[in-house]
Backbone bond lengths (Angstrom), bond angles and torsions (degrees), N, CA, C in turn:
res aa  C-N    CA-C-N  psi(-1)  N-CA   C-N-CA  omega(-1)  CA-C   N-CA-C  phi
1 X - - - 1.463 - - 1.525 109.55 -
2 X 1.604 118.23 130.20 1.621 115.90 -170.89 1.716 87.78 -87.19
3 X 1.629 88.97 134.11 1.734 98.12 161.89 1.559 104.71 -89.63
4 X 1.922 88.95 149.35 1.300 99.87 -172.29 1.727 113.58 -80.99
5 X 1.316 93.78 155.59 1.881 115.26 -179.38 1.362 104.56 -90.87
6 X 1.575 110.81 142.66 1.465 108.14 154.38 1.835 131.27 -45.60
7 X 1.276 97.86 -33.68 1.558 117.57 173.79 2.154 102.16 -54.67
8 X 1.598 104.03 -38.49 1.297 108.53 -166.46 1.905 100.79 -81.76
9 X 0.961 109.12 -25.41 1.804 118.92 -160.63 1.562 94.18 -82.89
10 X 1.584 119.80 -40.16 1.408 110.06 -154.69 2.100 85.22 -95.71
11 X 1.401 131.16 -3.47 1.436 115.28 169.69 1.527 86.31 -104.35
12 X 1.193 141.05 20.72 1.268 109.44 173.25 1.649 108.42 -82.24
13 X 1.629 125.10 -175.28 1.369 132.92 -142.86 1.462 105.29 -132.54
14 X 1.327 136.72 107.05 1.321 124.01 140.99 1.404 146.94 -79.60
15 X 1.221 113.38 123.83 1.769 108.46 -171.25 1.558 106.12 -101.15
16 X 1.297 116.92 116.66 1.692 119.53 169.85 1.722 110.48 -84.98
17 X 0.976 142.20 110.42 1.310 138.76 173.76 1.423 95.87 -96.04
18 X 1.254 148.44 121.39 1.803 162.12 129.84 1.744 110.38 -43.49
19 X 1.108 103.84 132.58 1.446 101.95 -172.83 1.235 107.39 -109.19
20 X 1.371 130.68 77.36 1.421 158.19 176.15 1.713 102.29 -51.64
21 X 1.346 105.88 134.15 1.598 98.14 158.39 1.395 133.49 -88.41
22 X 1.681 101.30 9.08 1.422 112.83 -174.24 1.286 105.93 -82.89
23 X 1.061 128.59 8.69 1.830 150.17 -176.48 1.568 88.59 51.85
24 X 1.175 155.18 12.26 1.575 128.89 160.14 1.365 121.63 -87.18
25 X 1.266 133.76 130.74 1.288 138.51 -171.89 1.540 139.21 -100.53
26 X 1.361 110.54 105.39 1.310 127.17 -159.49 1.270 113.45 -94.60
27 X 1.455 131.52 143.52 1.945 116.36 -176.01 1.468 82.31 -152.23
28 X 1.528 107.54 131.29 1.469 123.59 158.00 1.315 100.11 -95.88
29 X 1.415 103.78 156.85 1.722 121.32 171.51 1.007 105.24 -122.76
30 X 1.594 116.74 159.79 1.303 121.09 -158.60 1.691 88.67 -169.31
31 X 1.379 112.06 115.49 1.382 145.71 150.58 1.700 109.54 -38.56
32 X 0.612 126.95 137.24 1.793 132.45 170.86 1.246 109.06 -68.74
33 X 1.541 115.29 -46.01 1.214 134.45 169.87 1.739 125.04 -60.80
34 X 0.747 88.78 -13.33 1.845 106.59 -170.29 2.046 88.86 -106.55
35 X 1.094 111.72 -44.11 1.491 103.76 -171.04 1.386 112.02 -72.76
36 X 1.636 109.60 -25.19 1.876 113.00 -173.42 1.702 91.20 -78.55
37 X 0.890 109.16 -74.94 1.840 105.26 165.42 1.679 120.46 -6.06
38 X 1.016 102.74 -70.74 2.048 113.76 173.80 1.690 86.89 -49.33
39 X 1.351 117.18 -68.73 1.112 120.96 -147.52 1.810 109.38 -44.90
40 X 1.495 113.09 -59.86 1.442 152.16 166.64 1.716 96.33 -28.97
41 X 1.667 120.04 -77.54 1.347 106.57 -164.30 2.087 93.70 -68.00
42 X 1.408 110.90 -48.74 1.366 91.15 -166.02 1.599 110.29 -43.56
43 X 0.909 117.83 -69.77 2.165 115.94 170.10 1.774 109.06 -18.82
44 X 1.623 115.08 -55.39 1.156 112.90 176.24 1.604 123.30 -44.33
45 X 1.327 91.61 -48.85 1.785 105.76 -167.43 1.579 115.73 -79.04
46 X 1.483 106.22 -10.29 1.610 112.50 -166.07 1.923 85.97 -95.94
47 X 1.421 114.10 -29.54 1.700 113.68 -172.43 1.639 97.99 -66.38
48 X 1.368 114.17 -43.46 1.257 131.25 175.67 1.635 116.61 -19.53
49 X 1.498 92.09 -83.89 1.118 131.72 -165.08 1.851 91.28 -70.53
50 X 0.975 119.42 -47.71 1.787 93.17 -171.47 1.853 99.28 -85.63
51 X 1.171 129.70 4.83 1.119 117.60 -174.26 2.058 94.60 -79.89
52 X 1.074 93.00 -31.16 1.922 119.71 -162.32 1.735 76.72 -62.47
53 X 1.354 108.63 -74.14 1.427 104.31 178.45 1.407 149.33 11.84
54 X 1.533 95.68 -95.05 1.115 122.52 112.70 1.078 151.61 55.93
55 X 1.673 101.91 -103.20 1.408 119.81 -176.52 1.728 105.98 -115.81
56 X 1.602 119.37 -13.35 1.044 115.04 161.84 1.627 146.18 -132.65
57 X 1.601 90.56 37.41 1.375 134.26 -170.11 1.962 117.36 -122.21
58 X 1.226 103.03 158.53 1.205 86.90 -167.94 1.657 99.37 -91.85
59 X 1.137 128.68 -3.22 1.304 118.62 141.82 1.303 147.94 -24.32
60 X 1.245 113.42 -25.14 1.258 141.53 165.30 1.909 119.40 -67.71
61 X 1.291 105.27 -17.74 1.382 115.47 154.96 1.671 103.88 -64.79
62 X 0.816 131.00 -34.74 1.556 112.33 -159.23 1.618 102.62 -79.29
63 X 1.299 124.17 -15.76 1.218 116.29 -177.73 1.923 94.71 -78.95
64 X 1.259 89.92 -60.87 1.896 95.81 177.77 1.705 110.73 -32.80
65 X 1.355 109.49 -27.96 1.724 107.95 176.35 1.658 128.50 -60.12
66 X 2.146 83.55 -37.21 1.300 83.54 178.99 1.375 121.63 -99.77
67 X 1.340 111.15 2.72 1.649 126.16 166.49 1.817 94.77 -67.05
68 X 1.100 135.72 -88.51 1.324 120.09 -176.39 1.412 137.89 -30.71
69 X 1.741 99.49 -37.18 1.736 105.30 171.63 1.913 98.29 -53.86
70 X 1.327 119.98 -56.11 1.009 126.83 -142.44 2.099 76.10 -76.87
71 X 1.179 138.58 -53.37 1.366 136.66 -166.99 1.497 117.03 -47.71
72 X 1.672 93.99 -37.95 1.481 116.98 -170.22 1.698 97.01 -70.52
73 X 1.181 136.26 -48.34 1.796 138.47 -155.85 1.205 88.93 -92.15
74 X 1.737 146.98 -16.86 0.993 110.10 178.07 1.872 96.22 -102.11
75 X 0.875 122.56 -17.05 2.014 122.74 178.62 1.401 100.12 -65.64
76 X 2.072 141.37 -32.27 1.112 135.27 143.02 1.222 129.39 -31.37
77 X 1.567 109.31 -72.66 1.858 116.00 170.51 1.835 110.54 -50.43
78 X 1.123 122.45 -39.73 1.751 123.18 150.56 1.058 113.76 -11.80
79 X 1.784 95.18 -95.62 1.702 101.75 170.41 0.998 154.11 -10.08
80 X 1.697 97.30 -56.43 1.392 114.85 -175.71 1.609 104.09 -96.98
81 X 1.522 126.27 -16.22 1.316 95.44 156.55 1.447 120.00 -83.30
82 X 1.406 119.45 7.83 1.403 121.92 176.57 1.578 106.11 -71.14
83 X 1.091 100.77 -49.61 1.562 116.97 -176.31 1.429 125.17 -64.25
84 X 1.352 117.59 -19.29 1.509 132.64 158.15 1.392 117.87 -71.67
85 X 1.086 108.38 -41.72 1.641 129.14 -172.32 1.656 102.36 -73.59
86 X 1.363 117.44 -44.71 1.570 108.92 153.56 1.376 133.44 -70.63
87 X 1.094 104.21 -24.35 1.752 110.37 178.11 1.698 99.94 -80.00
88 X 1.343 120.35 -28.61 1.491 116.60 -174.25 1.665 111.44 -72.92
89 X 1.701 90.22 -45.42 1.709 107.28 166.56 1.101 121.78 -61.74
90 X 1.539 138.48 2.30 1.400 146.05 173.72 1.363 97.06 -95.48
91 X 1.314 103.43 -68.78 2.027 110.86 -172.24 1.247 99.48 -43.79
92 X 1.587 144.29 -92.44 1.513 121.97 140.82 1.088 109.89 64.57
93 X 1.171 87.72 -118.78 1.829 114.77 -174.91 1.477 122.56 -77.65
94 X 1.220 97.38 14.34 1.939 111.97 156.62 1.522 112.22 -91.70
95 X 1.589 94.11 -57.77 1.528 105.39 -178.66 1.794 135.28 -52.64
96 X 2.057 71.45 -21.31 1.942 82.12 171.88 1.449 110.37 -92.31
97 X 1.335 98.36 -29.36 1.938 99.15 176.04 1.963 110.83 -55.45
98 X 1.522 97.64 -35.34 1.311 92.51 164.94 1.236 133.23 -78.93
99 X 0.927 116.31 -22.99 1.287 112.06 179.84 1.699 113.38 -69.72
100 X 1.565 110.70 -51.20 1.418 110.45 157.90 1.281 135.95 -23.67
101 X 1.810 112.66 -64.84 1.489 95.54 144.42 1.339 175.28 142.12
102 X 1.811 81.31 155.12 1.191 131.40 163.52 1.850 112.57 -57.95
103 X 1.642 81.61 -61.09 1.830 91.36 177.04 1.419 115.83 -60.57
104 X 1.496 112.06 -28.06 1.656 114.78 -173.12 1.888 95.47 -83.28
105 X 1.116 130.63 -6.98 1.211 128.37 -178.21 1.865 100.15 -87.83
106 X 1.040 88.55 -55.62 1.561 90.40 179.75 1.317 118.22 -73.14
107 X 0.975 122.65 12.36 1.925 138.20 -179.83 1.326 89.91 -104.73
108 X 1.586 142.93 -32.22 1.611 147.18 -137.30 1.946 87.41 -105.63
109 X 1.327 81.87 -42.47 1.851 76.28 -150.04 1.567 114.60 -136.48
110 X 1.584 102.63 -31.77 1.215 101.70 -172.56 1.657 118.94 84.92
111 X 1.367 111.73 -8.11 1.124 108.95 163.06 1.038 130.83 -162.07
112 X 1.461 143.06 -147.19 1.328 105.74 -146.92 2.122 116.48 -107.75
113 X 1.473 82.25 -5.02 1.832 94.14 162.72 1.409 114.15 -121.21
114 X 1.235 113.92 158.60 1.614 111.64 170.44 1.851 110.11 -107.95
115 X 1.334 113.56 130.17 1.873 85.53 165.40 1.115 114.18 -103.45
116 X 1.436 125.19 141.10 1.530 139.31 -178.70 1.035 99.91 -49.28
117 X 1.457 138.23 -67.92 1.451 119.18 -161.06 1.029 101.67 -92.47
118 X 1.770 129.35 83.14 1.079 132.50 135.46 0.983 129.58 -86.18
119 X 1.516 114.75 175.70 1.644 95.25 -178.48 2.057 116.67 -91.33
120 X 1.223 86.94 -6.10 1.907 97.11 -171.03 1.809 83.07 -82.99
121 X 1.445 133.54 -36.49 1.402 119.13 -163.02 1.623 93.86 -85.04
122 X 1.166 108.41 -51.03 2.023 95.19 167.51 1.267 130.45 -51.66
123 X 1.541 119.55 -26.44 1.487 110.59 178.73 1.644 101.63 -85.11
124 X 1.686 119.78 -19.72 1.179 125.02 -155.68 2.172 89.08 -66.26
125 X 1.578 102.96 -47.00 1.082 121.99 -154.90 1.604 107.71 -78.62
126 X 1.216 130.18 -5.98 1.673 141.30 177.37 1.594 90.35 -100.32
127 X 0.915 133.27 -7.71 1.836 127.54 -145.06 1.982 93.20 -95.10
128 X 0.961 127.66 150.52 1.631 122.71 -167.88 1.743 102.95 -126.25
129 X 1.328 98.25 71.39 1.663 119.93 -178.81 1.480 102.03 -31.43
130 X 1.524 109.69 -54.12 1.681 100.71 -163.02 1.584 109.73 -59.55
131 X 1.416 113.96 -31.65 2.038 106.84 174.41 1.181 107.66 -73.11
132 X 1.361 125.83 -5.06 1.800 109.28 -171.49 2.125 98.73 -90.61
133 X 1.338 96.01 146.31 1.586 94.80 150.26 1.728 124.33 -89.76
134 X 1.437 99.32 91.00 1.305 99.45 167.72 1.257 154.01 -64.34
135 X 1.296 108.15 -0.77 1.445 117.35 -142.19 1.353 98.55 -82.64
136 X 1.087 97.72 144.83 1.853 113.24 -174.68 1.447 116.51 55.54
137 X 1.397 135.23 -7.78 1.560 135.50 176.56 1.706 121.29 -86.05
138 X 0.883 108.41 -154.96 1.596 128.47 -153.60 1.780 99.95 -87.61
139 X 1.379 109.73 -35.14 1.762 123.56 -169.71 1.734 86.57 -84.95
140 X 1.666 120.56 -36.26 1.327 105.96 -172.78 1.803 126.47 -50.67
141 X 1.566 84.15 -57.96 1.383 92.92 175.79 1.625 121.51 -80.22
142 X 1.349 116.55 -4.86 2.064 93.70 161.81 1.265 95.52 -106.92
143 X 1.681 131.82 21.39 1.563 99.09 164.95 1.848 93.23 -91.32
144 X 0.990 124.77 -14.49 1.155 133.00 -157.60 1.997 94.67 -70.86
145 X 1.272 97.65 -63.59 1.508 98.11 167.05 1.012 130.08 -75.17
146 X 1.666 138.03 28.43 1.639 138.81 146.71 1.299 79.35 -122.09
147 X 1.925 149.14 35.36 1.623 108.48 115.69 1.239 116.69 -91.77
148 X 1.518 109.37 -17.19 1.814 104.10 177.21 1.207 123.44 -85.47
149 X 1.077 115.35 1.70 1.609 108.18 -174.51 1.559 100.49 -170.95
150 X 1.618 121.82 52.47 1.182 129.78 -176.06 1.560 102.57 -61.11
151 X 1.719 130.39 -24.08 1.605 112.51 -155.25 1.789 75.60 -108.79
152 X 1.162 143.59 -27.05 1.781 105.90 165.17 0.796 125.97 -64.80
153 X 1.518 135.03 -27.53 1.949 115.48 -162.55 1.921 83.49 -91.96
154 X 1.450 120.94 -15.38 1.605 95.98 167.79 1.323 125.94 -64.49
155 X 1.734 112.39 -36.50 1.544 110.03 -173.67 1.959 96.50 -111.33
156 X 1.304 98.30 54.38 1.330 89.53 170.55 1.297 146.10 34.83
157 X 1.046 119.26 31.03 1.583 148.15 -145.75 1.669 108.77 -94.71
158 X 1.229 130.27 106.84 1.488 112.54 179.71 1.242 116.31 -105.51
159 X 0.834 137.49 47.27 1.617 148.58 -165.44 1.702 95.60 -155.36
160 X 1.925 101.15 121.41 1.825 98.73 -167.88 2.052 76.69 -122.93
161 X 1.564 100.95 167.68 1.301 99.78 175.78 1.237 95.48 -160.56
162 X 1.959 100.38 146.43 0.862 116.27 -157.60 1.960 110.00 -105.70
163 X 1.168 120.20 145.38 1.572 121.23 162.50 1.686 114.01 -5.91
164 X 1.113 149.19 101.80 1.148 149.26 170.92 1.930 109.01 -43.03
165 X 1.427 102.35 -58.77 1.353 109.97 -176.86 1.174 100.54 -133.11
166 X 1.768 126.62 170.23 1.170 145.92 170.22 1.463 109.33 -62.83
167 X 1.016 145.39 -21.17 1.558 130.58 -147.43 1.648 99.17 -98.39
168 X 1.527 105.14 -170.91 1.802 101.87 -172.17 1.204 84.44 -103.33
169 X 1.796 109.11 178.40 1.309 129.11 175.82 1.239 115.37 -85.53
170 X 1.256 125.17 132.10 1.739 109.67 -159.33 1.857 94.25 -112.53
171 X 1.820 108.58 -34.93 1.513 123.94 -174.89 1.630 110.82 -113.12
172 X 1.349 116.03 111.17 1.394 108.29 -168.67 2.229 101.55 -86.64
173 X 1.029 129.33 161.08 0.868 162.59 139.38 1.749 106.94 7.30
174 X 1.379 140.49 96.24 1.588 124.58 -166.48 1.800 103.38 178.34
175 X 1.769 88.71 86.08 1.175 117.31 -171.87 1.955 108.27 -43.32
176 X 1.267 102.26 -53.95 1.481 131.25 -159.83 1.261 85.66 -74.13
177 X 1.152 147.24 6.89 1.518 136.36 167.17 1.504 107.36 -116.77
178 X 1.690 104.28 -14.99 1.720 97.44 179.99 1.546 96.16 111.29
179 X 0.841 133.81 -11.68 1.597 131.99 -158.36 1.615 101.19 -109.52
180 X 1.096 106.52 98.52 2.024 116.34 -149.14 1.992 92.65 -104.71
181 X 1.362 110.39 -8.50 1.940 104.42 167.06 1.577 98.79 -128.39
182 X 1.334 104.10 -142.69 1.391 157.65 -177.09 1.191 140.30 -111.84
183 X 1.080 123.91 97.26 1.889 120.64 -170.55 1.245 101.99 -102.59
184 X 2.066 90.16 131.26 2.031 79.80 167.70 1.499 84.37 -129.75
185 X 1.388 87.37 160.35 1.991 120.21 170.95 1.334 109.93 -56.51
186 X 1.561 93.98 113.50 1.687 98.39 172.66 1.079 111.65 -146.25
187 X 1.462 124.42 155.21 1.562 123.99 -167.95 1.934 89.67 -94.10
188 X 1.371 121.37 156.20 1.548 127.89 -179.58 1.269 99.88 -63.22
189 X 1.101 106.04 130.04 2.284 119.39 176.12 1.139 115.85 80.81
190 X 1.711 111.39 19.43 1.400 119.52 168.03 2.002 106.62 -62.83
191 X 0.960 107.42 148.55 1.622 112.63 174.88 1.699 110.14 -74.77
192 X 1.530 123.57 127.17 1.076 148.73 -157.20 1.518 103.40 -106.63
193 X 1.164 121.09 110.51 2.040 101.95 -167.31 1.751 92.40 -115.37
194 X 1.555 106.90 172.33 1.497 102.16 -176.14 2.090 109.39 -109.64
195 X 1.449 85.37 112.71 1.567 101.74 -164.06 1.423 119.09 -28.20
196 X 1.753 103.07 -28.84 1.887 107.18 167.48 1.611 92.87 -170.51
197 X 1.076 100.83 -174.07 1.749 109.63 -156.82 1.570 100.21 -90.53
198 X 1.628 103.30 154.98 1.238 99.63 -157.66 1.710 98.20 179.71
199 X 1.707 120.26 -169.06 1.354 134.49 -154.56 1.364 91.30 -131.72
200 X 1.216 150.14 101.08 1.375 141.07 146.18 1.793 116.52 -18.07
201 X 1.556 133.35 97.42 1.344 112.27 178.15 1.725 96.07 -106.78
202 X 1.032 144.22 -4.43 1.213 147.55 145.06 1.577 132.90 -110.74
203 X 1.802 114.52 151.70 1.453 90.12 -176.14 1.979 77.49 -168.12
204 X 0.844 106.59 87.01 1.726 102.16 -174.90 1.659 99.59 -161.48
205 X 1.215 90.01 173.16 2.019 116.09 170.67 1.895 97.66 -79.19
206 X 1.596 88.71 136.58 1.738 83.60 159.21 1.544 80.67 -143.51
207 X 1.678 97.89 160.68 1.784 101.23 161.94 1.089 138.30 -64.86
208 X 1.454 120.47 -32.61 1.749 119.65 169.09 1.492 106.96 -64.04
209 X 1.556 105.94 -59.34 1.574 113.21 -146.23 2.087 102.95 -86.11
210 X 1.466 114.12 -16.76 0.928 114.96 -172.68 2.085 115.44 84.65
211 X 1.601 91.52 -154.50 1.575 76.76 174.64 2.076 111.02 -92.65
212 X 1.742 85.73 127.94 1.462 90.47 -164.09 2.204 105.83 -116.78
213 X 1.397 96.33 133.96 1.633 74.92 155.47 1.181 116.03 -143.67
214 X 1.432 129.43 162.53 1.146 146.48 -127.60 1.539 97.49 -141.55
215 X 1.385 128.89 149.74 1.527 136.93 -145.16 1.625 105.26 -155.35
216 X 1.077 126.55 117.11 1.455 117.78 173.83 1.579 109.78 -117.41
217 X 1.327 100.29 124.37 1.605 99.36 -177.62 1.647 116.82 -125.09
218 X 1.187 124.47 -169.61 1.285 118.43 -155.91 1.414 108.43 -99.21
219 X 1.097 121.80 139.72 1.492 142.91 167.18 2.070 95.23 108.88
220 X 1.263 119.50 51.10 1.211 117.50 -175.51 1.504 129.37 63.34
221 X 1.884 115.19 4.83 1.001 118.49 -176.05 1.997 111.52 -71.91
222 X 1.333 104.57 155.53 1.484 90.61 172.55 1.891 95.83 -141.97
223 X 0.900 113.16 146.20 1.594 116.11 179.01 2.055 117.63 -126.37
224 X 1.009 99.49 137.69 1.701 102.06 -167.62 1.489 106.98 -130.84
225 X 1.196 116.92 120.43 1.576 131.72 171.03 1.750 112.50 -110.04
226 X 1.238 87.37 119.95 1.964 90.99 174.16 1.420 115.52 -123.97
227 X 1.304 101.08 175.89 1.386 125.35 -167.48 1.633 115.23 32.30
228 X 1.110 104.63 62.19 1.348 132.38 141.78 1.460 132.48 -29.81
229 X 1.536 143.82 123.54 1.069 117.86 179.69 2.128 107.49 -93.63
230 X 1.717 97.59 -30.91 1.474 111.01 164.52 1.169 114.24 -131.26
231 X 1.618 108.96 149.71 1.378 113.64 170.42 1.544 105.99 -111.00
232 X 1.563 104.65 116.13 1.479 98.15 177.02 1.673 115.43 -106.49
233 X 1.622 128.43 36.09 1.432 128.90 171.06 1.493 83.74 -144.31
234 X 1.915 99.22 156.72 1.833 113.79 -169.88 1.789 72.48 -122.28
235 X 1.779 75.69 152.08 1.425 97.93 149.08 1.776 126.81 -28.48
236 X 1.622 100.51 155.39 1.581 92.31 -172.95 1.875 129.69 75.30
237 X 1.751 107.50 -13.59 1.403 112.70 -149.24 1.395 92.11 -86.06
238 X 1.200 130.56 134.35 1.747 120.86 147.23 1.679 105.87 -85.89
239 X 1.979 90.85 132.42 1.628 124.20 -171.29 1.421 94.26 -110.43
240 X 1.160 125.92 121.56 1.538 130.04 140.96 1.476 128.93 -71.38
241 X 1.178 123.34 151.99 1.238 124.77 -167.78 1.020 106.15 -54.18
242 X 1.359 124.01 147.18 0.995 131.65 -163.56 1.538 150.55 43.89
243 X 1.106 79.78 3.14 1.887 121.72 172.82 1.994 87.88 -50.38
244 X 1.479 104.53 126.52 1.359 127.40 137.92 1.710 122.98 -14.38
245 X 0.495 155.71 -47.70 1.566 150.23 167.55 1.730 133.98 35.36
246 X 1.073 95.38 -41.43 1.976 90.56 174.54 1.684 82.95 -179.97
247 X 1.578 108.68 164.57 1.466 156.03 169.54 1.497 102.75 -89.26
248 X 1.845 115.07 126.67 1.623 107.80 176.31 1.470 97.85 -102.69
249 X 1.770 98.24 156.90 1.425 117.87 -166.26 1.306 98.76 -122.05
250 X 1.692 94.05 -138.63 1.633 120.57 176.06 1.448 94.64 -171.54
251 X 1.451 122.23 79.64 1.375 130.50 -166.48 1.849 96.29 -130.45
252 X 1.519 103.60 141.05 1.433 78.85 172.22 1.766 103.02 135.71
253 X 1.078 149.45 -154.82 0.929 137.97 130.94 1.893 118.93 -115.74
254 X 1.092 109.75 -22.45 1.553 137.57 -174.18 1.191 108.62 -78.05
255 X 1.634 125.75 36.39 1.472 129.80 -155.51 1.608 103.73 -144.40
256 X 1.168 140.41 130.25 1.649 132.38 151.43 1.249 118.21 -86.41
257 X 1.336 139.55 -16.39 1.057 153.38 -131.15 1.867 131.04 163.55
258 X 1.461 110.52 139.57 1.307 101.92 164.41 1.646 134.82 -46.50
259 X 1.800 106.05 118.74 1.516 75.84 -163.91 2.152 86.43 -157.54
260 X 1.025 137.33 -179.44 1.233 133.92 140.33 1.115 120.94 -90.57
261 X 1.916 130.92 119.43 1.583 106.73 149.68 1.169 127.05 -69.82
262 X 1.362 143.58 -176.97 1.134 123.55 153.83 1.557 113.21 -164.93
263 X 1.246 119.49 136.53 1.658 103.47 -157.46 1.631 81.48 -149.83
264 X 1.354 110.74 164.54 1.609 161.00 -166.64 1.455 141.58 -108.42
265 X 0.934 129.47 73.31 1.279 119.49 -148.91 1.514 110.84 -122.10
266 X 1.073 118.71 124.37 1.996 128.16 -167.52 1.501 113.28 -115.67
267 X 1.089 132.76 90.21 1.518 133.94 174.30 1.717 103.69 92.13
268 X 1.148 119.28 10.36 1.547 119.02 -164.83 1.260 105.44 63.20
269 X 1.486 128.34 65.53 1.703 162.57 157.72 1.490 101.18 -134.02
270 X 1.381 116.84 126.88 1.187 153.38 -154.12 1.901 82.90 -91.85
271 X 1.276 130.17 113.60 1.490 130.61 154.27 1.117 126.20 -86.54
272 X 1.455 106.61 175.17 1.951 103.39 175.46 1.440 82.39 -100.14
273 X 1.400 120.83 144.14 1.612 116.16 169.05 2.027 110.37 -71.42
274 X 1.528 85.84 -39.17 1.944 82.45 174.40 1.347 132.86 -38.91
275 X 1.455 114.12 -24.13 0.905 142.04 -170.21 1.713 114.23 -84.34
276 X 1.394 109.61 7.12 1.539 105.67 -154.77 1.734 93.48 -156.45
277 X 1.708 132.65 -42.08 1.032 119.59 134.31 1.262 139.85 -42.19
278 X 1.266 109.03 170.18 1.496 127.98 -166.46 1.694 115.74 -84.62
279 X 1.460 118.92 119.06 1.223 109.71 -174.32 1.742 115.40 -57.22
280 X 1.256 106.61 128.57 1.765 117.98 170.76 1.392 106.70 -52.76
């Protein structure tokens, strides 16, 4: 038996007979070849016609719908590298404030404590800055550090700390009312930095304080930030100054508002934090 060829399929023949009740009998034929043809322009003319659609129909929004979904997920990923790029540009310009100083420490002493009753910090402290011309010398930069931090180099203190967050202080410091830190003004998902370097010994939800974490640093200092909206360091973590640390909220129940607390703590003695920041 010869198997059939494509050459044989496209001359082969169709007969339609219609089953009329007029009993006379009619049969069209139809080529295979003649039917792929019909088939071919009809496909052509139907692409036609919805392309026409389309482009001059208001149908043509629905493609525009999914051009924006797709506009919209990448103007998100934007954002958020916008938002890194400021949080990186904050750390930054902490890390250089520290380092500064660093240099004004090593201008003091050369090493890595100073003692108050020395004799260079006593002559420093009889010395009448406003008659000297300082500018750009050696008197510039340590008068500069007894205005920022006049109550450490008095109690000898080597541990300096920096602003937790950008915002102002809205609640000052007032034990006898219960209010054991400092609140400053912050909008929710403001960046939370770590006031000086240190060990994460907390990093969780509580019900009063919300999500809080807690900082232990050296010479018995301990530092506490609440109501948090994120905590981005776990327990166990070493934070550098100014190190990234958590997002401020209004989490908590002990809260009216978006805000940072932030409190101080020395030997397990309750501090004023003002007292330990940098004069404005």
């Amino acid at each position: 038996m010869r198997k059939l060829k494509v050459k044989d399929i496209l001359h082969s023949t169709i007969f339609v007979t219609p089953n009329l009740k007029s009993g006379s009998t009619k049969r069209y034929k139809y080529t295979i070849k003649k039917i792929l043809s019909i088939l071919s322009v009809f496909t052509l003319v139907v692409i036609i016609l919805t392309a026409l659609v389309f482009m001059f129909t208001p149908a043509r929004n629905l493609l525009l719908v999914f051009e924006n979904k797709e506009l919209k997920a990448q103007a998100v990923k934007i954002h958020i590298l916008e938002r890194k790029i400021v949080y990186l540009t904050k750390e930054l310009e902490t890390i250089s404030s520290t380092n500064q100083k660093l240099k004004y420490a090593i201008i003091l002493a050369g090493t890595d404590t100073v003692d108050s009753n020395s004799a260079i910090l006593d002559s420093l402290r009889k010395t009448d800055y406003n008659n000297l011309d300082i500018g750009g010398n050696l008197f510039a930069v340590i008068k500069k550090i007894f205005e920022i931090y006049p109550d450490k180099i008095e109690n000898n203190e080597t541990i300096f700390f920096e602003k937790p967050a950008a915002g102002f202080i809205i609640r000052d410091f007032n034990p006898s009312k219960g209010h054991m830190g400092i609140d400053f003004a912050l909008k929710s998902g403001s960046p939370v930095y770590a006031s000086a370097g240190g060990y994460i010994i907390f990093s969780d939800y509580t019900v009063e304080d919300g999500k809080k974490i807690i900082i232990e640093h050296e010479d018995g200092f301990i530092t506490v930030y609440k109501h948090c909206s994120s905590l981005l360091k776990e327990e166990r973590d070493y934070v550098y100054q100014g190190e990234l640390i958590a997002l401020s909220g209004n989490s908590g129940l002990n809260t009216t508002g978006p805000h940072l607390h932030f409190e101080i703590w020395k030997n397990g003695k309750i501090m004023d934090p003002k007292i330990y920041l940098p004069k404005q």
